[in-house]
C-alpha positions as CSV (number, residue, x, y, z in Angstrom):
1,X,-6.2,-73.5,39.3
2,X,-2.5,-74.5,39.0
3,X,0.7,-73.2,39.2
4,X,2.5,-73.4,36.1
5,X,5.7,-71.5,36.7
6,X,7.6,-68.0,37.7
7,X,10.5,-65.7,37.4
8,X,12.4,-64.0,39.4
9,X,14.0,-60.2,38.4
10,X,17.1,-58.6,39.2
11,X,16.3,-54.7,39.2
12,X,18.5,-51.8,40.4
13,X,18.6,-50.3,42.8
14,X,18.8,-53.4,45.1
15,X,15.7,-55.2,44.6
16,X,14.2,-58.8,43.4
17,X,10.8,-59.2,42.1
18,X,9.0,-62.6,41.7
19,X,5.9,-63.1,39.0
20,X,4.1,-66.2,39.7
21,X,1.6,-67.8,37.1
22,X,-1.3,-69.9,36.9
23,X,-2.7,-71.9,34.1
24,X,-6.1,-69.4,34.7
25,X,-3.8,-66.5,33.4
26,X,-3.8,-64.9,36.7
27,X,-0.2,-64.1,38.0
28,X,1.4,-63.0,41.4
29,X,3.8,-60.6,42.2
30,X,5.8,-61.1,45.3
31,X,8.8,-58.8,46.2
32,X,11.7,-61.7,48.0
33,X,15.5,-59.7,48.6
34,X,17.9,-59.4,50.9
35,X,19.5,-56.2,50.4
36,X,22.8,-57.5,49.4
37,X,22.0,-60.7,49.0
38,X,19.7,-60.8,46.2
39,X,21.3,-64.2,44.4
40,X,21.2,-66.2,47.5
41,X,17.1,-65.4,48.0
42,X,16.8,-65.8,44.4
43,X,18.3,-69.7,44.9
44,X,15.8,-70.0,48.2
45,X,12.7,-69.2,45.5
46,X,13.7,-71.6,42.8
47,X,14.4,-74.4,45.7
48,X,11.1,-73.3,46.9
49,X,9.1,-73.3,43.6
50,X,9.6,-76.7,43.0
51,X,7.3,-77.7,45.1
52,X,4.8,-75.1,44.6
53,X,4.8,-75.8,40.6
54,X,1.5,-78.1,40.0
55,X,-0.3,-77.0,43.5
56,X,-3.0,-74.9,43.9
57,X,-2.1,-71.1,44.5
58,X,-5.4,-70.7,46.8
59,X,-3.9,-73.0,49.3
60,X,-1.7,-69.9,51.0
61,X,-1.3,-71.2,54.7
62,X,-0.8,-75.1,53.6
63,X,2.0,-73.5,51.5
64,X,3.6,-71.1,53.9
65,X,3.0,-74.0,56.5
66,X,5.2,-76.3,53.8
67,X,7.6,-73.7,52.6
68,X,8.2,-72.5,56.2
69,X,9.1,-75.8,58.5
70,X,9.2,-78.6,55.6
71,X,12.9,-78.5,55.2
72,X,14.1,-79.0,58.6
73,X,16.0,-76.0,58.8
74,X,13.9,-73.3,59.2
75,X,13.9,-69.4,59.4
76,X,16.7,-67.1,58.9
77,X,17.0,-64.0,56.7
78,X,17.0,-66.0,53.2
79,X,14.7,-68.0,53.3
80,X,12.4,-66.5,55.5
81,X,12.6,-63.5,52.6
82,X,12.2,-65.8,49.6
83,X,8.9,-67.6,51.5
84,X,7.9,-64.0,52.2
85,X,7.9,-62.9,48.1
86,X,6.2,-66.2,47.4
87,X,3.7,-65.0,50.1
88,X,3.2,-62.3,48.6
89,X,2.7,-63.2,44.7
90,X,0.0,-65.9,46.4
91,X,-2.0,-63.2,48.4
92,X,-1.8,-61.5,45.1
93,X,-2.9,-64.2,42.8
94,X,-5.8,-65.2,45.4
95,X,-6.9,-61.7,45.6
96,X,-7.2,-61.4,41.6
97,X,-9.0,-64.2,41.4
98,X,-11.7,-63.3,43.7
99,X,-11.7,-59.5,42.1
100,X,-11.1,-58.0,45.8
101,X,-8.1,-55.9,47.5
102,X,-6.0,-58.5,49.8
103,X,-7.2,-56.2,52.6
104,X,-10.5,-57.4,51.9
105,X,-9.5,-60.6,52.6
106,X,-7.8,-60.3,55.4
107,X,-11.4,-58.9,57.4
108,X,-11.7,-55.4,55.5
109,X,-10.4,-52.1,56.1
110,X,-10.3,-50.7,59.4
111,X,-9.1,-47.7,58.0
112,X,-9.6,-45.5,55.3
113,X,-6.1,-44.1,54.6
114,X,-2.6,-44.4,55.9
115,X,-0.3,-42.1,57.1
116,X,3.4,-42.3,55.5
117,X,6.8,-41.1,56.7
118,X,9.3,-40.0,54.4
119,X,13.5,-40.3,54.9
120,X,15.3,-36.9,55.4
121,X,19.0,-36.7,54.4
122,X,21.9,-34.2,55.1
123,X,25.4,-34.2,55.7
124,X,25.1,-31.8,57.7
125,X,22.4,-30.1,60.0
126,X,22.2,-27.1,57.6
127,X,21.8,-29.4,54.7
128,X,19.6,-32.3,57.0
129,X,17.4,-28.9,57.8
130,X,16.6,-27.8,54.4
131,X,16.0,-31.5,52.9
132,X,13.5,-32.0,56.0
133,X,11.7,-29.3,55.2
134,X,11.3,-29.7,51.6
135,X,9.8,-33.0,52.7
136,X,7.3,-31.0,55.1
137,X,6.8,-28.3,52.3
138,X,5.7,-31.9,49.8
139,X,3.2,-32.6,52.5
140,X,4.8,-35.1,55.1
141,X,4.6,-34.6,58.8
142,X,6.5,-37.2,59.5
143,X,10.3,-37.9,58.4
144,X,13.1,-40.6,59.5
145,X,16.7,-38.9,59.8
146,X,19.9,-41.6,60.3
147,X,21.6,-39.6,63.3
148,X,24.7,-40.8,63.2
149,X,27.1,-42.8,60.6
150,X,29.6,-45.3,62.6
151,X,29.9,-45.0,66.3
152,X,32.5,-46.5,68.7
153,X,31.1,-48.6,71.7
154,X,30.8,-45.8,74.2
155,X,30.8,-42.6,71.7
156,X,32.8,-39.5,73.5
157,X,31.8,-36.4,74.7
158,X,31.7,-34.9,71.8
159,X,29.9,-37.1,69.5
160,X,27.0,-37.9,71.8
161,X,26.4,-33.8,72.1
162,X,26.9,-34.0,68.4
163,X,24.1,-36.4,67.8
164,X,21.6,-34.3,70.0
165,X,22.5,-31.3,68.5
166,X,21.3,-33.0,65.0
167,X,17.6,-33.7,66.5
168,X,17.8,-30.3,67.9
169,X,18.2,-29.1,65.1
170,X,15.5,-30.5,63.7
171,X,13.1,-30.0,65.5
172,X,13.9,-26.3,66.1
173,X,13.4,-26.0,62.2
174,X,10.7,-28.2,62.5
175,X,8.5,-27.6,65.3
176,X,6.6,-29.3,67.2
177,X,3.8,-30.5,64.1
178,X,6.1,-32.6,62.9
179,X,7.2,-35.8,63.8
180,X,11.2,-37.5,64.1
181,X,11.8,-40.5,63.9
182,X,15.7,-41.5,64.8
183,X,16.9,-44.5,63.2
184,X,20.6,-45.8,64.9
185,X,20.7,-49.1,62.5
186,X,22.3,-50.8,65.7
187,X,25.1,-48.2,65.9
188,X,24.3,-48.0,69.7
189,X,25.9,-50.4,72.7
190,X,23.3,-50.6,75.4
191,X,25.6,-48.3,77.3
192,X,25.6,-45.8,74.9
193,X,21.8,-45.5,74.9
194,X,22.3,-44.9,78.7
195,X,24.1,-41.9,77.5
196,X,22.4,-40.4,74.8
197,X,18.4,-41.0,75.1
198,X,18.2,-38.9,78.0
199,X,19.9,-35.7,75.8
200,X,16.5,-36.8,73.2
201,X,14.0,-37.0,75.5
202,X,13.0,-33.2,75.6
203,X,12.9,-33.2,71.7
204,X,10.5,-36.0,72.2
205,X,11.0,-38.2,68.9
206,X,8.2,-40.3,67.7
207,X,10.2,-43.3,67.7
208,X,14.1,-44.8,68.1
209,X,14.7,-47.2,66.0
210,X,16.5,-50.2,66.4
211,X,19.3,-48.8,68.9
212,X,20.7,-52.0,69.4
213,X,21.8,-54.8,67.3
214,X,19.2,-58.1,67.1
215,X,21.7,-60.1,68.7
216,X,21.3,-57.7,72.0
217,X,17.5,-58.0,72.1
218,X,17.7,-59.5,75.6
219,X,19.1,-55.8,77.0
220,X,16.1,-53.8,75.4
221,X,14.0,-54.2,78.3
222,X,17.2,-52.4,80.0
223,X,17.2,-49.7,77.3
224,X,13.1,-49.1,77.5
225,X,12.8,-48.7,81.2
226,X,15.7,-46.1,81.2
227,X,13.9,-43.9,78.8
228,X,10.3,-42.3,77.9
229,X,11.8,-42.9,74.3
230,X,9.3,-44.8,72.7
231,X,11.8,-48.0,71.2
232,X,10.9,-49.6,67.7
233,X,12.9,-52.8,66.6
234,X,12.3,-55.6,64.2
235,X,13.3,-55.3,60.9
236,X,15.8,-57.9,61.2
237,X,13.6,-60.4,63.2
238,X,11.9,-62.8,60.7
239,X,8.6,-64.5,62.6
240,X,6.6,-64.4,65.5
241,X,8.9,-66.7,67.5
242,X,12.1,-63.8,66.8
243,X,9.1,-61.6,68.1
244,X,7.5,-63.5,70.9
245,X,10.5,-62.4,73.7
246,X,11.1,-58.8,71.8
247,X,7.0,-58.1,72.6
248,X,7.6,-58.4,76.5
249,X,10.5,-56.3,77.1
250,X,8.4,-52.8,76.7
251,X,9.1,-52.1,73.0
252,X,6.5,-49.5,71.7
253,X,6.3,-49.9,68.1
254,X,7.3,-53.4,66.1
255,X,8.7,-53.0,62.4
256,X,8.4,-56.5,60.5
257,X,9.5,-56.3,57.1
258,X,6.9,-58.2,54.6
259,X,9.7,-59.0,52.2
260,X,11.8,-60.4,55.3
261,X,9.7,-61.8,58.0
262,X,7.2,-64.7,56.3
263,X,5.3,-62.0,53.9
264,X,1.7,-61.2,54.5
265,X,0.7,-64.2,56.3
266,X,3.3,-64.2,58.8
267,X,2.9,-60.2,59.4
268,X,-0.4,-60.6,60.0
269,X,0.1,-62.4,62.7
270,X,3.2,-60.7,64.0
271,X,0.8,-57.7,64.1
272,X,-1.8,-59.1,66.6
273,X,0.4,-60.8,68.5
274,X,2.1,-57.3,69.2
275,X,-1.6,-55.7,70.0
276,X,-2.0,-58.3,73.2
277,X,1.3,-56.4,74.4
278,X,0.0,-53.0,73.7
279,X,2.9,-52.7,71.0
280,X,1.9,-50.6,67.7
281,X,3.3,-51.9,64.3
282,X,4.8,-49.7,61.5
283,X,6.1,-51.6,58.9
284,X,10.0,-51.2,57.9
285,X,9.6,-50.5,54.0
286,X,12.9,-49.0,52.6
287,X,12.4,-51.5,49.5
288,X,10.4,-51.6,45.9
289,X,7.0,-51.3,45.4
290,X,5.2,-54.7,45.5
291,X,6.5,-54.4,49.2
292,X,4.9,-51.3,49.7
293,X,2.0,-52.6,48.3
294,X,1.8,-55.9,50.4
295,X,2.9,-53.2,54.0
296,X,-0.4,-51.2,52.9
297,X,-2.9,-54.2,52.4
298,X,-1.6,-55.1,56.2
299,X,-1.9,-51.3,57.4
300,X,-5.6,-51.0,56.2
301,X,-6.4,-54.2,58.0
302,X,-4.1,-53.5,61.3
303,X,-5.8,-51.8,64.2
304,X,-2.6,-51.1,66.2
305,X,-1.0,-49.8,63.1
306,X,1.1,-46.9,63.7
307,X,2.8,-45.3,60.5
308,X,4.3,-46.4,57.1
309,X,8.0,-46.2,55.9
310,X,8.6,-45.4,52.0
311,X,11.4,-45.5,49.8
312,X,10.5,-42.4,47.9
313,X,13.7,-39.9,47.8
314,X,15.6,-42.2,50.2
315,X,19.3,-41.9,49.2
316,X,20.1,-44.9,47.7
317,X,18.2,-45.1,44.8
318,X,20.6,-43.6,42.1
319,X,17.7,-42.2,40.0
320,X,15.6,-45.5,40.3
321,X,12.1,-45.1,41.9
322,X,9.2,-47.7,42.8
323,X,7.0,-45.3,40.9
324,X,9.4,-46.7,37.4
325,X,8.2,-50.2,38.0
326,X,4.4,-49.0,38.0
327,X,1.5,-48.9,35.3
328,X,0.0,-46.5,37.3
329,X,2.0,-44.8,39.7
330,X,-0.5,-42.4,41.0
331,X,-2.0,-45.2,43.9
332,X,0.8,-44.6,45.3
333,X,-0.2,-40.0,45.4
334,X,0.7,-39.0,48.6
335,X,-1.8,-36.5,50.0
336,X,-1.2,-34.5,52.9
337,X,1.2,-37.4,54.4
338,X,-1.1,-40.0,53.4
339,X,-2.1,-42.3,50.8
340,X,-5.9,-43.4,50.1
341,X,-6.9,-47.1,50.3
342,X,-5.8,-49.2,47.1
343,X,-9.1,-50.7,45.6
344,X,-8.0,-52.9,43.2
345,X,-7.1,-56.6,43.4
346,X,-4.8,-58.3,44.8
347,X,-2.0,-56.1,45.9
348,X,-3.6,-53.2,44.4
349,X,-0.8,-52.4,41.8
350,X,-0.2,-52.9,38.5
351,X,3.6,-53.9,37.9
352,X,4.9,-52.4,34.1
353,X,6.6,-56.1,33.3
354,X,8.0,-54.5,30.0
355,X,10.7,-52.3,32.2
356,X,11.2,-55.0,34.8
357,X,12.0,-56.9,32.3
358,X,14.5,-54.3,30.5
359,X,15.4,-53.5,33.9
360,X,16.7,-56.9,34.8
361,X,18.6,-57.1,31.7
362,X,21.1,-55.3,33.5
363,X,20.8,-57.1,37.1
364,X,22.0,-55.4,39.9
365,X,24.9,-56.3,42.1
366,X,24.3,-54.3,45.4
367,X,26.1,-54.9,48.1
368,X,25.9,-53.3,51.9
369,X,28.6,-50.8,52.4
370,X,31.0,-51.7,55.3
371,X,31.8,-49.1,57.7
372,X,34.9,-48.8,59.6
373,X,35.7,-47.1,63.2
374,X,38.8,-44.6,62.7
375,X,41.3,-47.4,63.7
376,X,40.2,-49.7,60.6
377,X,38.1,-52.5,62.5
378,X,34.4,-53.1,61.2
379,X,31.6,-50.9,62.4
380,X,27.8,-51.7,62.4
381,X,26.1,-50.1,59.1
């Protein structure tokens, strides 16, 4: 079997799906973006592709070897994201060909469903309250809030009461049955966790998320020994090397992105890397579906898997859902927080190419918003 060509699709909200094809009929879908970037990935695949055109799809680690340290310059969010969709449309193609789920192939299930978490919005803590529980009411015991849009350096009195009256909130509303998970996006300066966390730790969250930038991964030990907080980081680290220092510092959960860090291959192996360190994995998935489908086939074959983010109702979608890009949505049914292990090959989906392909008529031109601190300089998103 040969590879014969692919395309690449532009589809709103923000995302970039890659079909892959082999002269066998058998096709790929992988799932390469960088939110905001979209047309700089979608150069990285086409550079990539042309050596993959002509090579044997089966071949997944001699590719992702190739693809991954054969230009010299390696790693980074773009290309590490465009080797991660081509990762991804391989695993797919490979696990068509041999009729099985990729989870088969990857040493079988060692579970038999996952458990999802779902994004909570509200402008405010009346409206964060009522959007939370809805989620509850749909069956998730689990939901993500952002706590906080931009931050200064060292927030005031004020806004770091603010903050923990927001997770107080919540969980008064709440209870103790279901589980909160804070995301900060990096708002935080290590100082200011030093402030804050504390005010949390009675509310007991599941998880914070990414408190710091990536760039101040050195100071998270700092952060995780002054709190019984478990920390989560790692959707902006793209392989096991940007991973290998995080693991010792006393995270408790890492988040690799499949469409960012290497794809299913590289995951894989960021996962049990993380279980020598007695670190728990839940896959950062605010994306498309073909990611959600490649997170799953790693969750099902994970043992320190934790918990699975999903774009479903998460704010910036404008009316466009993974369930529009699916034949059959309903492997994606979401019952009682969970969803059942996929049995079909490959990914386990079926991708409906007629609306990607009228959805990319009209390509998308996302762009990350840019926040600014109340006198005008920039402020972490």
């Amino acid at each position: 079997m040969k590879i014969v060509g692919y395309e690449t699709f532009l589809v709103a909200p923000r995302w970039q799906f890659l079909r892959i094809d082999t002269d066998e009929g058998i096709s790929g879908w992988g799932e390469p973006i960088v939110e905001g970037r979209a047309e700089a990935v979608q150069g990285a695949v086409a550079a990539c592709m042309e050596y993959l055109v002509g090579t044997d799809p089966l071949r997944i680690e001699e590719h992702w070897q190739v693809l991954a340290k054969g230009g010299f310059y390696r790693g980074g969010a773009v290309l590490s994201s465009a080797l991660a969709g081509i990762d991804q449309a391989l695993w797919d193609i490979k696990g068509r060909h041999h009729g099985v789920p990729v989870h088969e192939l990857l040493g079988g299930p060692v579970r038999d469903r996952v458990r999802m978490y779902t994004w909570a919005h509200g402008v405010d803590n009346a409206a964060l309250v009522d959007d939370a529980q809805a989620k509850v009411a749909s069956g998730f015991a689990a939901v993500k809030i952002n706590v906080s849009e931009a931050l200064p350096p060292i927030p005031g009195a004020a806004e770091v009461r603010r903050m923990a009256a927001r997770v107080e909130a919540l969980r008064t509303a709440l209870g103790d049955g279901v589980d909160i998970a804070l995301d900060f996006h990096g708002r935080l300066s290590t100082a200011a966790t030093r402030q804050l966390l504390p005010l949390l730790e009675p509310l007991l969250p599941l998880f914070v998320e990414e408190p710091v930038t990536p760039e101040y991964s050195r100071d998270l030990r700092r952060i995780t020994e002054s709190t019984s907080i478990p920390i989560a980081t790692g959707e902006r680290l793209f392989s096991r090397w940007d991973f290998r220092d995080v693991l010792t510092t006393g995270i408790a959960v890492a988040q690799p992105d499949i469409s960012h860090a290497g794809g299913v291959s590289e995951v894989r192996r960021i996962a049990a890397m993380a279980e020598a360190y007695d670190v728990n994995v839940a896959p950062h998935c605010p994306l498309g579906p073909i990611t959600l489908a490649a997170s799953l086939q790693i969750d099902f074959a994970t043992p320190n898997f934790l918990i699975q983010e999903q774009s479903l109702g998460i704010e910036y979608g404008g009316g466009n859902e993974l369930l529009d890009y699916l034949v059959d949505p309903g492997v994606f049914t979401f019952t009682d927080g969970h969803v059942e292990r996929p049995t079909g090959p490959g990914l386990g989906i079926e991708v409906n190419e007629e609306v990607v392909r009228e959805a990319a008529a009209n390509p998308h031109r996302w762009r990350s918003p840019i926040l600014r601190h109340e006198d005008g300089s920039f402020a972490e998103w």
